[in-house]
Every structure is written in structure tokens, then in C-alpha cells.
TIBAMAR-217334 format. One record per residue (C-alpha): residue number from 1; residue in one letter; x, y, z. Coordinates in nm, 4 decimals. Example, Ala and Ser with C-alpha at 12.3 -4.5 7.8 and 13.67 -1.06 7.14 Angstrom:
BEGIN
<1,"A",<1.2300,-0.4500,0.7800>>
<2,"S",<1.3670,-0.1060,0.7140>>
END
This chain:
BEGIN
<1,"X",<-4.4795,-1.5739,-0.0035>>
<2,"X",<-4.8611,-1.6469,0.0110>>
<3,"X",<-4.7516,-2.0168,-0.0165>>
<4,"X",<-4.5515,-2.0206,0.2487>>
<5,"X",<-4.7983,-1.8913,0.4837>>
<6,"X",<-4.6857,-1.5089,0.4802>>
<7,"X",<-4.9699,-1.2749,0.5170>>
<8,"X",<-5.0425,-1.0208,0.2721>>
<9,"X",<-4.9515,-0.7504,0.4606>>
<10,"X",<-4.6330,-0.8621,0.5563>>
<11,"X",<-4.5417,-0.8645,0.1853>>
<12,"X",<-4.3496,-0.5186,0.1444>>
<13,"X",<-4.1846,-0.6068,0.4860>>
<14,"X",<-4.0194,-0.9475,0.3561>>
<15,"X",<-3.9496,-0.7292,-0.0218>>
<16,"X",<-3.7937,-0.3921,0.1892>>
<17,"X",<-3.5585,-0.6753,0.3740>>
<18,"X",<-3.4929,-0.8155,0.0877>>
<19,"X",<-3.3127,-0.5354,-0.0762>>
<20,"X",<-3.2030,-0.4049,0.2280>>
<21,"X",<-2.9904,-0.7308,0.2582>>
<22,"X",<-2.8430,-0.7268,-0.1232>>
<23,"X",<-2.7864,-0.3703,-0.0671>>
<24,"X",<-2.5779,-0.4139,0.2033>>
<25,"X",<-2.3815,-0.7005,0.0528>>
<26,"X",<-2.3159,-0.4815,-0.2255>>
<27,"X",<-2.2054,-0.1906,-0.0339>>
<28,"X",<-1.9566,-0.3429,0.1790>>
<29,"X",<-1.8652,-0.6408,-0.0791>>
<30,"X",<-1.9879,-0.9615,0.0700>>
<31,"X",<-2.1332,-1.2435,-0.1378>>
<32,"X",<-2.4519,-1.2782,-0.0729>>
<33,"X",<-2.5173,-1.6736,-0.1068>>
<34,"X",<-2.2259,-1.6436,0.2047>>
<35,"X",<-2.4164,-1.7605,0.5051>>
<36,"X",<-2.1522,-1.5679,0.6730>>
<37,"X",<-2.3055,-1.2522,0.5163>>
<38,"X",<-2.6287,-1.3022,0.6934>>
<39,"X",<-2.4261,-1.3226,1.0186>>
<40,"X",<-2.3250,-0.9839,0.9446>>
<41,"X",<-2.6330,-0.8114,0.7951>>
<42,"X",<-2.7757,-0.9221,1.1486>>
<43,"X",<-2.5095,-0.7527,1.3401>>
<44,"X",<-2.5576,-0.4539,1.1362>>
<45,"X",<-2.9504,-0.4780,1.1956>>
<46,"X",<-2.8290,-0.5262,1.5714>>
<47,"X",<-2.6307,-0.2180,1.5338>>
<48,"X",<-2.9195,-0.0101,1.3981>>
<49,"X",<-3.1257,-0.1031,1.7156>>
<50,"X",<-3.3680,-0.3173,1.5484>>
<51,"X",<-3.6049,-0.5190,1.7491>>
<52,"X",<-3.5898,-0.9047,1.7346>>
<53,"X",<-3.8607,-0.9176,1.5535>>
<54,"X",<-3.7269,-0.7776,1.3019>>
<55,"X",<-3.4257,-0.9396,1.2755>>
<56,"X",<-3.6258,-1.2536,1.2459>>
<57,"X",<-3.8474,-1.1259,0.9727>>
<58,"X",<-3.5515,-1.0290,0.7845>>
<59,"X",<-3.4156,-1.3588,0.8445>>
<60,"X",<-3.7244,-1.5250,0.7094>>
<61,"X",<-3.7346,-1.3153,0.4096>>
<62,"X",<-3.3781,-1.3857,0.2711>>
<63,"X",<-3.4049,-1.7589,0.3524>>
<64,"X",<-3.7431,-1.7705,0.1504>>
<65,"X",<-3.5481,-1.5984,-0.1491>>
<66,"X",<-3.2558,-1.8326,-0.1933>>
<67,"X",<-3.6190,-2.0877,-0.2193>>
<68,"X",<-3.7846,-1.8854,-0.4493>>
<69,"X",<-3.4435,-1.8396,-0.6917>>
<70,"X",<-3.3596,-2.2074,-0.6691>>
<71,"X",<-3.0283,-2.1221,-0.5537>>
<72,"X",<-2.7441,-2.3113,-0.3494>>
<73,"X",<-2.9169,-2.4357,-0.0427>>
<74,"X",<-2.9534,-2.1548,0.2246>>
<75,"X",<-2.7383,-2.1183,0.5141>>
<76,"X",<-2.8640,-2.4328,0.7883>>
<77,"X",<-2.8856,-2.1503,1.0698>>
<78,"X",<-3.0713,-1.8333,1.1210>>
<79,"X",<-2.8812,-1.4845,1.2224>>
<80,"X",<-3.1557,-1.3746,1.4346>>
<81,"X",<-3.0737,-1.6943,1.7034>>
<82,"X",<-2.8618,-1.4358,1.9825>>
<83,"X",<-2.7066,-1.5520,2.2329>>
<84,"X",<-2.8174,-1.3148,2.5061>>
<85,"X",<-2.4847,-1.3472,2.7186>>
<86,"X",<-2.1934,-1.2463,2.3998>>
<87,"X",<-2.4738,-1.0712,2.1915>>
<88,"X",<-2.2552,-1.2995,1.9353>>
<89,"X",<-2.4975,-1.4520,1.6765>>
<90,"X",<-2.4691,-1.8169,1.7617>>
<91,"X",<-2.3807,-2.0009,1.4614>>
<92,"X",<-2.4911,-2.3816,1.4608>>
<93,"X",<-2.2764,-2.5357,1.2528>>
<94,"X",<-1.9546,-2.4246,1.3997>>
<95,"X",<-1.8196,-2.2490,1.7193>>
<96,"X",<-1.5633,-2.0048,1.6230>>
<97,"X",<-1.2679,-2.0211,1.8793>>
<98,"X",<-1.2004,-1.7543,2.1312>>
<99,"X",<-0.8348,-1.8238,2.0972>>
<100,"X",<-0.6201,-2.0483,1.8761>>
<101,"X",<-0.7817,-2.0414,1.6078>>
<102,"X",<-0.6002,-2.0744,1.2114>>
<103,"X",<-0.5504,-1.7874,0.9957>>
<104,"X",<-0.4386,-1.9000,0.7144>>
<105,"X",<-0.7255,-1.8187,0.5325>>
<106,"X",<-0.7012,-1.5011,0.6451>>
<107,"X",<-0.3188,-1.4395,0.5275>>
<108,"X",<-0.3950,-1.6258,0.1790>>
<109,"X",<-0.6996,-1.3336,0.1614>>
<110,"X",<-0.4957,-1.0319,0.2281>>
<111,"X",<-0.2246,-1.1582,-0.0105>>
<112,"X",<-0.4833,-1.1966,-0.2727>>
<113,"X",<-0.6458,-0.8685,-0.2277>>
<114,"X",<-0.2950,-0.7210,-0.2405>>
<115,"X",<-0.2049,-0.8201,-0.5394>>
<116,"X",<-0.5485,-0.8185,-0.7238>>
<117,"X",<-0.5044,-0.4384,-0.6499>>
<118,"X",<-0.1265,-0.4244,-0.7652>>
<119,"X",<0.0172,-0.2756,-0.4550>>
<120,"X",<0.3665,-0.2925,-0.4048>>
<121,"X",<0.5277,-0.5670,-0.2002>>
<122,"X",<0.6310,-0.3533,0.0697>>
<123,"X",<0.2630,-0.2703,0.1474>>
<124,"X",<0.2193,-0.6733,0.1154>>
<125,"X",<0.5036,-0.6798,0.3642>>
<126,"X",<0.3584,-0.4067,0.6230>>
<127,"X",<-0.0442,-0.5237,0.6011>>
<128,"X",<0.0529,-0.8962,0.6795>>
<129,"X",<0.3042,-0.7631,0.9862>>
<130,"X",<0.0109,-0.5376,1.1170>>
<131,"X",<-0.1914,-0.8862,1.0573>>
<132,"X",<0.0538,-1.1010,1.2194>>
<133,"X",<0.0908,-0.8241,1.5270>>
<134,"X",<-0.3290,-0.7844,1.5967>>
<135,"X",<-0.3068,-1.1957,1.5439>>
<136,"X",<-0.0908,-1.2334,1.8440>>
<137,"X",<-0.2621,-0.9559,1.9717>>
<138,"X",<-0.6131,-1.1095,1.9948>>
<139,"X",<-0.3964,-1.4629,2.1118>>
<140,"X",<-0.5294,-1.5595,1.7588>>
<141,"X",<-0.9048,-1.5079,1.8274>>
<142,"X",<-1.0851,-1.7097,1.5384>>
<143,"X",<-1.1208,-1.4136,1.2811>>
<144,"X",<-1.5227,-1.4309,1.2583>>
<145,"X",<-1.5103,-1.3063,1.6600>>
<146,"X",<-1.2974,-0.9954,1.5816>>
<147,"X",<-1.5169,-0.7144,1.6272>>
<148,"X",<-1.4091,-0.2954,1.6113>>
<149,"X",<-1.3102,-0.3488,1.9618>>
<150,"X",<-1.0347,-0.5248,1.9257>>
<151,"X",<-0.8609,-0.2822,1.6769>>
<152,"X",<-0.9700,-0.0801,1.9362>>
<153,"X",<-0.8034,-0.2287,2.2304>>
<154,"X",<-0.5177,-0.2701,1.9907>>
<155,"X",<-0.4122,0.0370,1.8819>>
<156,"X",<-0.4704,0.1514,2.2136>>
<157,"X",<-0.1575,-0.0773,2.3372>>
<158,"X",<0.0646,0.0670,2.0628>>
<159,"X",<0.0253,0.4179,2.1532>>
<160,"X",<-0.0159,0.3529,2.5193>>
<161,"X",<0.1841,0.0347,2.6132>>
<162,"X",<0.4380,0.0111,2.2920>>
<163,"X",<0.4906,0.4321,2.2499>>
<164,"X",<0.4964,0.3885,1.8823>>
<165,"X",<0.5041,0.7084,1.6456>>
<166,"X",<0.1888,0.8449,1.5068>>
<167,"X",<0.3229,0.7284,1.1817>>
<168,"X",<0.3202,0.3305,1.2904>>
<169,"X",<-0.0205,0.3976,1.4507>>
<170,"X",<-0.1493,0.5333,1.1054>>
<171,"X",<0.0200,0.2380,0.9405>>
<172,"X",<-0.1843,0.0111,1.1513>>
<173,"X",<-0.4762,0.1788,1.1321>>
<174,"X",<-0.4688,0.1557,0.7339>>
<175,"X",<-0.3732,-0.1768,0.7535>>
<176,"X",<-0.6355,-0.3021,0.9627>>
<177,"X",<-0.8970,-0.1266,0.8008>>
<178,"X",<-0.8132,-0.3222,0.4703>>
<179,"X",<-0.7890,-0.6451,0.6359>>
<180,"X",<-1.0946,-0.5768,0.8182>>
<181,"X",<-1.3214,-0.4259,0.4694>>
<182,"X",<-1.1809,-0.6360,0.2022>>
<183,"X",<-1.0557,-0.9616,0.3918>>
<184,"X",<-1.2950,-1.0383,0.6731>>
<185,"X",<-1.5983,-0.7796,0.4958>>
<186,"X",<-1.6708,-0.6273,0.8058>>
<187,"X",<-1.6305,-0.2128,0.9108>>
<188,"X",<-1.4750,-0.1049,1.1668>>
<189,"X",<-1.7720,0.1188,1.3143>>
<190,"X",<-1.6799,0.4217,1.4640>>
<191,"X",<-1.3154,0.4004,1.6546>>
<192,"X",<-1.4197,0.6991,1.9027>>
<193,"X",<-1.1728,0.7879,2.1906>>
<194,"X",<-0.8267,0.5993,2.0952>>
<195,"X",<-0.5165,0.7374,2.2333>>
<196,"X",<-0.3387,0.9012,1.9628>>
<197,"X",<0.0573,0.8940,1.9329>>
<198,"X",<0.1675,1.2544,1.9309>>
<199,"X",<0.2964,1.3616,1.6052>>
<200,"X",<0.6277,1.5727,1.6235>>
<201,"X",<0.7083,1.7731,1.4075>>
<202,"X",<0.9379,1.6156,1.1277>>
<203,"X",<1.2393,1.7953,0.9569>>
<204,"X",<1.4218,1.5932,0.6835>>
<205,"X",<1.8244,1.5767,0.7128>>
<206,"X",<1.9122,1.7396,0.3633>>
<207,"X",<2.2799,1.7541,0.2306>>
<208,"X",<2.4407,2.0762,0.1067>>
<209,"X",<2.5874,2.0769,-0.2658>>
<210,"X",<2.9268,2.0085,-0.1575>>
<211,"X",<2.8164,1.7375,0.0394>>
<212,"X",<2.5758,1.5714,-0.2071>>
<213,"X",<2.9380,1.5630,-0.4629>>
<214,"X",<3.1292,1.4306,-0.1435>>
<215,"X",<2.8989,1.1670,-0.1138>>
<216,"X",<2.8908,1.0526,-0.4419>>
<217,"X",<3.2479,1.0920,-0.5117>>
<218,"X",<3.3306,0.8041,-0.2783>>
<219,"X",<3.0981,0.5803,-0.4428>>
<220,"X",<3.1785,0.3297,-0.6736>>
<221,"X",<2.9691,0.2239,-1.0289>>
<222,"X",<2.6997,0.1729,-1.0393>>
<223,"X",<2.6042,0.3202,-0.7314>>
<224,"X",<2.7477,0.6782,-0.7774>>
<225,"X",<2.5322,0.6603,-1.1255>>
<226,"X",<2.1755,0.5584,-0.8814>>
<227,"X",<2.2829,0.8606,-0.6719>>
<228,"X",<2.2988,1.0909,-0.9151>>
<229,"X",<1.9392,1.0253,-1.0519>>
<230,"X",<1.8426,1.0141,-0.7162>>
<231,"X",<1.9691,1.3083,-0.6231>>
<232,"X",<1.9644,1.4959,-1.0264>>
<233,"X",<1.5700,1.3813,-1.0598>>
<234,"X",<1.4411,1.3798,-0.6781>>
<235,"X",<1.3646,1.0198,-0.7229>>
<236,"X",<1.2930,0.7785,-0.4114>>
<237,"X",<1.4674,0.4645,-0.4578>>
<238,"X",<1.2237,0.1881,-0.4900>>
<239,"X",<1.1715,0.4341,-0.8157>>
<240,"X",<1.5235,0.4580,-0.9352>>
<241,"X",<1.5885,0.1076,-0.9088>>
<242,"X",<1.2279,0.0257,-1.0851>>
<243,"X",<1.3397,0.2290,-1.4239>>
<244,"X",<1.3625,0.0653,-1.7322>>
<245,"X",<1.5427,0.1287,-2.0354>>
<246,"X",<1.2182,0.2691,-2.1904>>
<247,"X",<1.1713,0.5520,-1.9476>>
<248,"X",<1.4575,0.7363,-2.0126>>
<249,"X",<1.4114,0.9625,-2.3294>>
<250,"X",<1.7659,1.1070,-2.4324>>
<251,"X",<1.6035,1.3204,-2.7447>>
<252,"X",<1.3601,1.5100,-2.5036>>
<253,"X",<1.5322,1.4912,-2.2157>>
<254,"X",<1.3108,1.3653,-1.9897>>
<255,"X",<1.2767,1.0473,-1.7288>>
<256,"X",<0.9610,0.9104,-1.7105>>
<257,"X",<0.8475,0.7361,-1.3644>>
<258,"X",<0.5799,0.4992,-1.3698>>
<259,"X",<0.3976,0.3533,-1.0743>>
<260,"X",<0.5347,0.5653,-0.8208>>
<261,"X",<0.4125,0.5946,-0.4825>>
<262,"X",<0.0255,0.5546,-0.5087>>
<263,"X",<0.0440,0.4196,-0.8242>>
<264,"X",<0.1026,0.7554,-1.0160>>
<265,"X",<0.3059,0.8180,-1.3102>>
<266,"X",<0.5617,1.1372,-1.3708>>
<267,"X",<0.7969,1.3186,-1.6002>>
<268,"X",<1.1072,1.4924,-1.4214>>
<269,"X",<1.3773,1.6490,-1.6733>>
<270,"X",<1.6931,1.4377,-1.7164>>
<271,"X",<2.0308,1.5819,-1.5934>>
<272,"X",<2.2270,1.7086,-1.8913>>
<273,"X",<2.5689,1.6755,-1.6709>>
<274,"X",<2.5053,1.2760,-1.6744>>
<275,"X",<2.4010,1.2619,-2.0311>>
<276,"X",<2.7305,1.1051,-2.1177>>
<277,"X",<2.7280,0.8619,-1.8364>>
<278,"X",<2.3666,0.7325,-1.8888>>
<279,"X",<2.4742,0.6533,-2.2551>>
<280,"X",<2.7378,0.4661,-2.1075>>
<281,"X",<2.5262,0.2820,-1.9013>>
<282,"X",<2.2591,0.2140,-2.1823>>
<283,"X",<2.5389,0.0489,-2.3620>>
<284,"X",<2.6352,-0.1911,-2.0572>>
<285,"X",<2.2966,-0.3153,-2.0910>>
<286,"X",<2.2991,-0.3774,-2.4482>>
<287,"X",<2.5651,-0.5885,-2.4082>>
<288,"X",<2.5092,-0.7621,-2.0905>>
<289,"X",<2.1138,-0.8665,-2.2523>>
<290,"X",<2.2778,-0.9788,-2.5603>>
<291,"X",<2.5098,-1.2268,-2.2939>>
<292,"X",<2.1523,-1.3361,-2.1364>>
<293,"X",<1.9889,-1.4308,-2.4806>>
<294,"X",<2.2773,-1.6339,-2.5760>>
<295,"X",<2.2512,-1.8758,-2.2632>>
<296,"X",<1.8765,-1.8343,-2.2970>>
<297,"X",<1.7774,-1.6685,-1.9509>>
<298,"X",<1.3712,-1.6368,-1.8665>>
<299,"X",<1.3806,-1.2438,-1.9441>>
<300,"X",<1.3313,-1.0029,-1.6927>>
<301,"X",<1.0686,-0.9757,-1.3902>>
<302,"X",<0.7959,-0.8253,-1.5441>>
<303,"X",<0.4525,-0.6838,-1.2684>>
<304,"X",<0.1293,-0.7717,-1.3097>>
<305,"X",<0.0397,-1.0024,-1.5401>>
<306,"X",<0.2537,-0.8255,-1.8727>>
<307,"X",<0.4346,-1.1673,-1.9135>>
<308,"X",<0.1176,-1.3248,-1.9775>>
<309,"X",<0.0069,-1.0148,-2.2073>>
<310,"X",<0.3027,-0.9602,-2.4016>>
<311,"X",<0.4726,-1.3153,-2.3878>>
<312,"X",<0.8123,-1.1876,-2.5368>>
<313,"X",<0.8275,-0.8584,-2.3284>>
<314,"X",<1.0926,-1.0003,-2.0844>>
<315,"X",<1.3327,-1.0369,-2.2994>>
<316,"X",<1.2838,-0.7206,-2.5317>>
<317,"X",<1.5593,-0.4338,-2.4514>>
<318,"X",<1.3031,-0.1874,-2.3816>>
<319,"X",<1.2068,-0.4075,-2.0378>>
<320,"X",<1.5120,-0.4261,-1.8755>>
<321,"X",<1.6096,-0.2885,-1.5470>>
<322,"X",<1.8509,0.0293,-1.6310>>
<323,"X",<2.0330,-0.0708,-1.2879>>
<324,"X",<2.0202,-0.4705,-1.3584>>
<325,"X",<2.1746,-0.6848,-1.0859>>
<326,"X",<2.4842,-0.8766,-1.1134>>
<327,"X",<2.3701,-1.2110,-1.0780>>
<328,"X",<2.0742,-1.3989,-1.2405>>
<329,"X",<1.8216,-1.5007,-1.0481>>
<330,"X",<1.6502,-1.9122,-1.0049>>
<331,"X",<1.2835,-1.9055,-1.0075>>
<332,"X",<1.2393,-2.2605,-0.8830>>
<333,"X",<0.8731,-2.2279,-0.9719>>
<334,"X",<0.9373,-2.1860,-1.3288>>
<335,"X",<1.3151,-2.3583,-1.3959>>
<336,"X",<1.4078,-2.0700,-1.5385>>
<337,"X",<1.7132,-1.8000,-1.4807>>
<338,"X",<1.5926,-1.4191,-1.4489>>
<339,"X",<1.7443,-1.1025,-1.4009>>
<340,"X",<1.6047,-0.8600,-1.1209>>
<341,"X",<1.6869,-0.5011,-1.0656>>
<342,"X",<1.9681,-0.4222,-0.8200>>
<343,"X",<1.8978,-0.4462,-0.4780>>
<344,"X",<1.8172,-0.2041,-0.2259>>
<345,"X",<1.9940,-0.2900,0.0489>>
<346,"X",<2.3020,-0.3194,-0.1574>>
<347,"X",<2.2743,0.0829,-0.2484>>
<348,"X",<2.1743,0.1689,0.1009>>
<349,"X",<2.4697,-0.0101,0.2523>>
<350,"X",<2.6762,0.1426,0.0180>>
<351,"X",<2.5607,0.5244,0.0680>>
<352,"X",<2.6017,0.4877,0.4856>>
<353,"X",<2.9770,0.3875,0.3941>>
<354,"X",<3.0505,0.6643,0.1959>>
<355,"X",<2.8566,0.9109,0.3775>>
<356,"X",<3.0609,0.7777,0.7042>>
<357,"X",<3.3944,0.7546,0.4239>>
<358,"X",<3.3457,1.1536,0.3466>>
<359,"X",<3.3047,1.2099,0.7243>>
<360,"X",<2.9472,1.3930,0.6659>>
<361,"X",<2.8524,1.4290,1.0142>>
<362,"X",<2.4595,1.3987,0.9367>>
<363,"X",<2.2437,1.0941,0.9519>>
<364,"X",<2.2244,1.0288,0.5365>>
<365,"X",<2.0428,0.8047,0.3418>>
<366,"X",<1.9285,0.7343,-0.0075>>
<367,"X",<1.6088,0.9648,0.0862>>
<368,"X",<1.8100,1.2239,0.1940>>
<369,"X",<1.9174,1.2502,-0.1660>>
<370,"X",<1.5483,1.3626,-0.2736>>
<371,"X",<1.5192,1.5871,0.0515>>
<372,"X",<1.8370,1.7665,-0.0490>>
<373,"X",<1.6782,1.7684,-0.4486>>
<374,"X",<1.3561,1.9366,-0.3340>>
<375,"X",<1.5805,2.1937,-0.0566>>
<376,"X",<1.8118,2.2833,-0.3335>>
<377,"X",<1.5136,2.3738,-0.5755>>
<378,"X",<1.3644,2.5769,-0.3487>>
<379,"X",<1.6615,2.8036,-0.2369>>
<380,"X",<1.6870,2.8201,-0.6379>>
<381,"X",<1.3438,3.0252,-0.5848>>
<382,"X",<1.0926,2.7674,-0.8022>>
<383,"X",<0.7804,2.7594,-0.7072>>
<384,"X",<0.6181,2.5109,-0.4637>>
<385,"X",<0.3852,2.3771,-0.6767>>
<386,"X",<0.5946,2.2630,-0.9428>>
<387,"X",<0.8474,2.1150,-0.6683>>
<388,"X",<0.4946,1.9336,-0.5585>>
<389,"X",<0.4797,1.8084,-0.8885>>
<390,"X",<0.8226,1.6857,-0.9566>>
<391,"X",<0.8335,1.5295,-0.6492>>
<392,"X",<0.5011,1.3221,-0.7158>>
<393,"X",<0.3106,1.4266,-0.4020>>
<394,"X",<-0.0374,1.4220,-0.4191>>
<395,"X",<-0.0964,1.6822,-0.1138>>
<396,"X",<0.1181,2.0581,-0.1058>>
<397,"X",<0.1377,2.0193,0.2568>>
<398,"X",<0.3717,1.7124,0.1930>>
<399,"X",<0.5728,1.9500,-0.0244>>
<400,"X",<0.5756,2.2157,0.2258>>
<401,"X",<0.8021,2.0664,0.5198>>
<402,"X",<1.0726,2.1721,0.2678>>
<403,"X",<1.0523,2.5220,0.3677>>
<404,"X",<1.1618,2.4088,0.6772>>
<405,"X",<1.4804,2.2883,0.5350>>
<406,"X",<1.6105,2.6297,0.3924>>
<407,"X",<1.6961,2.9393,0.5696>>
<408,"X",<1.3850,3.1785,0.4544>>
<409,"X",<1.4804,3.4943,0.1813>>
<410,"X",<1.1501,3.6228,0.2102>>
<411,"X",<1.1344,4.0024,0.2781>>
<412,"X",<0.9800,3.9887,0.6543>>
<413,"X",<0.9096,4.3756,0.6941>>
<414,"X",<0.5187,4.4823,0.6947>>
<415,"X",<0.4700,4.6568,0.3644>>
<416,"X",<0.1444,4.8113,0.1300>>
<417,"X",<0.1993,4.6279,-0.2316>>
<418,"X",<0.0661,5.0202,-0.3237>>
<419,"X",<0.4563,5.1089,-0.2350>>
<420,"X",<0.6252,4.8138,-0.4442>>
END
């Protein structure tokens, strides 16, 4: 620093900046050889009411350090250049665009942060529609612009102008708040003074037993089998559909769900009345993976990265679907046939006609098979927290809408536990 003029006393400035600046990249996870992570440290030096003086010593500091380490070249602008009018920090190189700009980056990101952090494809699905719905939004504002206020305006509109649930303004929120941390490695700030959707209060549709064997009775196979688990282990769909033939353990008894909602695993105890017709089932498999090794399919679809792990897994019996679907499935990517789970949409269509086919006059879905599980456990009298924990929920109060569901045998009259 002497060298390059700095006086003395100056020193611990340009070394406090310093490691304020790698502190921050590391905190909020930018890179910090990213010129566009200066831009930000200086908006978050602007935020903390620094002078401009300031800004440019800490500007001076960091640039001197990528000199020092012999790094990539430093970024060919300074963050502490403001343009008085935006308060934007004016960026040389490039002007962002206030509107039109391409986010394709910005969709490649989220899909890669997605997946390096094995969500589910649904939540792939919903962040890139919240994405999609702020880019239109925003009249596709070049990315680096978007500031807090814009999620602000934004959810605004949806609660104000759109009269979404609380539920969808959540989703949003969640969604946004991901793109906006791990995609464009900015925070939000504080969001103070939002209109909030009004939450009302929610209570499940849940099927008596009589209805639940209605139901199911007009179903054909497979589909009456999926309802039974669904209904026999309180599992959600995306759950039943997921199992494989190594989860279910007929000597113990027990059906083991992995990566269930929020990544969790679970043990629920197996049905004994559908023992028999899970057997059955097991054996359908057998036979039908034996077919797909004779014409010498891919294997199954395997998550993560297990094919590349275990390179045989996909076609070993213990990794196939326990509800396979009918057809194989072309990967063009790979030339290669594979075999998928059954779908969703086929089971849902096929509970609404039967649930309209037994004249249930309720609105019933494949859920309302694992509302009518948890109901029926609690009018059995077991106790809350070990419905919690069959169900998979990581909060009681989740658990606890059930009671709404039931008609109450608690003993209401006022009495001394002296006198019981």
C-alpha cells in the first residue's frame, strides 16, 4: 500500500475494507473476483449510510488487492461512481436495460440451484412460474436493476390487484427469496408494510369409512391398490407413486418413505388386510422387469446422480417403481427405453370418477385419502404426536387442523383432577 501512495495511517482502513468485502461475499455467497459483487458490496455500504468517501476508500482497497494477489484483472469500473439521479451504481461497461432485457441466464441459474439442492420438480416447476410471473411483472427489467422494491410492488399486486390466497402469496414470497439469495446474490432487505392475503381458516374434506371402501371399490387395478396405501399408510401421492420395491418390508411390516416432503425420511406400519395383495403386486413386477431385461430397456429413472454412483442400480429389482407405468419411456437424450413410475394425473383422474361413480357428494381427491387416514386415527383416540409423526409433519400445528375434522369426545365439564 505504501507503494501505491497510501498513507500509513490509512493502512487499517484499506485492511478493515478488505475483510469487510470477503466477509460479505461469503455471507451472502457471491464470488468475490465477480465485479458484479463489488456493485453490490457498494449498495450494501450505501445501505449502511456510509459516506462517499468511504465507499471510495473501500473501492480503492479491494481493487489494490486483486494487484497485490496477482489475480484475474480487476473489475474496469469502480462501485463508488453513483449516479446521483437512480442512486444506481453506474456500471461502465454495460447499461443494464430498464425493460427487455434476457433472462435466460437467470432461468438456467434457478434450474441449477434447484437441482444442485435436489428439490423436487414441482418446486422447479413453481420457482420458475413465480420467475416467469415477477419477469412479466417488472416488463422484464434486466435482472441486475431488480431491487427489494420490486418484490415489493409485486406481491403487493397479487394480494391487492390479483386476490390470491395467503398460500400463493407465501409461495411467491419463498420463491422469490431463492431466486433473489441464491440466483441474482442479492437480499431482499426488509419487505415492511405489504398487504397480506387473509388466511381463512382451512378444514380438509375427509371421507368416512364407508366412503373411503366406496371409493375404492369402484376403482380398478392398480389404482384401487395406490388408494389403499394412500389411504392404509396416510401417504401423499407424489410419495406413493415414488416407492420402490425396497421400501416395503413384508417380515417387519413396515413401509419405509424416503424423501418425503422436505426431504425427510419415515416408517409407517404396513396394512396387514393388503398383505396378500402387495405380494401380488411384488410378483407383477418380477415378471414385468424380467420382460424389460430381455429387450434390454435403460433401467429405471433413478434421482440424483445414483446412476452415475451405482451404474447397474436401474436395472436391479430393488429400484423399481412398485406402481411402474404401462409404457416405456424414450429418453431421446440417451437412445435408450426407461420405465417411469405411474403417473399422477392418471390416479387423480381416476379417483374424481369413482368418487363421482359412488355418488360421494364431497369434493375428493387423492389427499383426501391422507386427511381421512389422520381423522380416522384420531377418533381411534392416538395421540397427536404420533399422528404428527406418521404423517411426516415437521410442525404439530400442521397436525392439529385434524381436530377440526372429528366431532370432539373430550369431557367438556369444569372438573378438579383431585375428584378423578
Amino acid at each position: 500500500m505504501t507503494a501505491k501512495g497510501i498513507p500509513k495511517q490509512h493502512h487499517f482502513n484499506y485492511r478493515k475494507w478488505l475483510r469487510y468485502y470477503l466477509d460479505f461475499c461469503s455471507k451472502y455467497g457471491h464470488i468475490h473476483s465477480n465485479p458484479q459483487s463489488l456493485i453490490q458490496f457498494g449498495n450494501k455500504l450505501k445501505e449502511k449510510k456510509q459516506t462517499a468517501w468511504q465507499i471510495r476508500q473501500a473501492s480503492d482497497a479491494i481493487a489494490i488487492y486483486y494487484e497485490i494477489q496477482e489475480q484475474k484483472q480487476g473489475p474496469q469500473y469502480k462501485f463508488h461512481q453513483v449516479n446521483e439521479k437512480t442512486t444506481q451504481f453506474t456500471i461502465k461497461k454495460e447499461t443494464p436495460k430498464a425493460q427487455n432485457a434476457d433472462w435466460t441466464n437467470v432461468f438456467k441459474g434457478l434450474t441449477s440451484e434447484i437441482k444442485l439442492r435436489h428439490y423436487s420438480p414441482k418446486t422447479l416447476a413453481s420457482y420458475s412460474g413465480w420467475a416467469r410471473k415477477l419477469q412479466s411483472f417488472v416488463k422484464s427489467k434486466d435482472p441486475k436493476l431488480l431491487s427489494s422494491q420490486d418484490v415489493k410492488k409485486f406481491l403487493t399486486h397479487l394480494a391487492v390487484e390479483r386476490n390470491v390466497s395467503a398460500s400463493s402469496q407465501n409461495q411467491a414470497f419463498n420463491a422469490l427469496l431463492f431466486l433473489y439469495r441464491h440466483v441474482l446474490k442479492t437480499e431482499f432487505g426488509e419487505l415492511k408494510n405489504i398487504p397480506r392475503a387473509k388466511r381463512k381458516p382451512y378444514i380438509p374434506a375427509v371421507l368416512s369409512r364407508e366412503e373411503v371402501d366406496a371409493v375404492i371399490g369402484m376403482l380398478h387395478e392398480p389404482f384401487d391398490l395406490v388408494a389403499k396405501l394412500l389411504y392404509g399408510c396416510g401417504l401423499r401421492l407424489s410419495e406413493c407413486l415414488r416407492l420402490r420395491v425396497q421400501d416395503i418390508n413384508f417380515e417387519s411390516g413396515v413401509l419405509t418413505i424416503h424423501d418425503g416432503k422436505g426431504k425427510k425420511d419415515r416408517s409407517v406400519p404396513l396394512p396387514k388386510t393388503i398383505i396378500s395383495e402387495l405380494k401380488i403386486q411384488l410378483e407383477k413386477i418380477v415378471e414385468l422387469h424380467q420382460k424389460d431385461l430381455d429387450i434390454g430397456y435403460g433401467g429405471t429413472f433413478l434421482v440424483g446422480r445414483l446412476d452415475k454412483k451405482y451404474k447397474n442400480a436401474a436395472k436391479e429389482l430393488v429400484w423399481q417403481w412398485f406402481f411402474p407405468a404401462k409404457n416405456l419411456t424414450l429418453v431421446p437424450d440417451e437412445g435408450q427405453y426407461r420405465r417411469y413410475h405411474l403417473h399422477p394425473t392418471h390416479v387423480q383422474k381416476a379417483i374424481r370418477t369413482a368418487v363421482r361413480t359412488a355418488k360421494i357428494p364431497k369434493r375428493a381427491s387423492a389427499h383426501t385419502f391422507r386427511h381421512s387416514y389422520a381423522s380416522h386415527l384420531l377418533l381411534a383416540n392416538y395421540d397427536i404426536r404420533t399422528i404428527q409423526k406418521l404423517l411426516g409433519h415437521s410442525d404439530v400445528r400442521t397436525t392439529m387442523i385434524y381436530t377440526h375434522t372429528i366431532e370432539s369426545r373430550t369431557i367438556k365439564d369444569a372438573a378438579s383432577p383431585l375428584d378423578f
